[in-house]
C-alpha positions in Angstrom: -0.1 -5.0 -6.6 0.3 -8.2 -8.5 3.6 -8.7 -7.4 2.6 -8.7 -3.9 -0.5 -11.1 -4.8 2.3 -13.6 -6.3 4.7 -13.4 -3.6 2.2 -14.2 -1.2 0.4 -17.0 -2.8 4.7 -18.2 -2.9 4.2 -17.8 1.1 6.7 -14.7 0.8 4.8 -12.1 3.0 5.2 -8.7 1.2 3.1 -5.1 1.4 1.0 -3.3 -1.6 2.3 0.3 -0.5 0.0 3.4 -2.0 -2.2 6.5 -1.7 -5.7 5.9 -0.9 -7.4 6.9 -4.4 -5.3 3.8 -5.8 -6.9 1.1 -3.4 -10.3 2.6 -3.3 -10.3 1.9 -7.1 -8.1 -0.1 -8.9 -6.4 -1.7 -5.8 -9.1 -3.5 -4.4 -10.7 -4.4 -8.2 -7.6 -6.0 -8.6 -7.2 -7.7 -5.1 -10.7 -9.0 -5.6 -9.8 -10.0 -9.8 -6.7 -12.3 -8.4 -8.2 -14.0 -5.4 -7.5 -12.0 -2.8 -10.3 -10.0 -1.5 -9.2 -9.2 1.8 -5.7 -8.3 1.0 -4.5 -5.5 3.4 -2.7 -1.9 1.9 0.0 0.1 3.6 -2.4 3.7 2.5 -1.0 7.2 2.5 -3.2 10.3 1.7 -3.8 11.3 -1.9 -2.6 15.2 -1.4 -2.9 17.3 -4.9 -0.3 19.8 -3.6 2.4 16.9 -3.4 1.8 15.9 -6.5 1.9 19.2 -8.1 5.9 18.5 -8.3 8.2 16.4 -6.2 7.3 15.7 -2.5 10.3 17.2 -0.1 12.4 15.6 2.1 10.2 16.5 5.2 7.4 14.6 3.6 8.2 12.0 2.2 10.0 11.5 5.8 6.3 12.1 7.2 4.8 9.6 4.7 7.6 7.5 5.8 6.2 7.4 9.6 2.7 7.0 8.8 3.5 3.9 6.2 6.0 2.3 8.8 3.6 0.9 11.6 1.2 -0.7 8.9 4.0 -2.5 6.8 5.0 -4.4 9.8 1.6 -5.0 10.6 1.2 -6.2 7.3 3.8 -8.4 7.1 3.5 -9.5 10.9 -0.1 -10.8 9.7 -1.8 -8.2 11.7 -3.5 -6.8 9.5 
């Protein structure tokens, strides 16, 4: 998180990537703390069954397609 605060105060865009639980809390604490109220997440769902062990291939492929779209709009400035 605060990489991606210092990269973009460089002018580097760059994309806070995370579950949901994370930015509800901490994320957006911590975006606000720095300076950066409005900074905009890349969010996957918190799931306790893929966290139980390792996520398979077929999810984290699944995660993959759902984090896609809002990293480029992220970086795009779209947001």
């Amino acid at each position: 998180m605060l990489d991606t605060i210092n990269l973009e105060r460089k002018g580097v865009p760059a994309a806070v990537i995370g579950h949901d639980k994370l930015f509800a809390t901490t994320g957006k604490g911590m975006a606000r703390a720095q300076g950066y109220p409005s900074l905009s997440f890349a969010m996957f769902r918190y799931s306790h069954s893929e966290w139980g062990g390792a996520a398979t291939d077929d999810e984290l492929r699944a995660r993959a397609a759902i984090l896609a779209p809002q990293v480029e709009r992220i970086l795009l400035g779209d947001a």
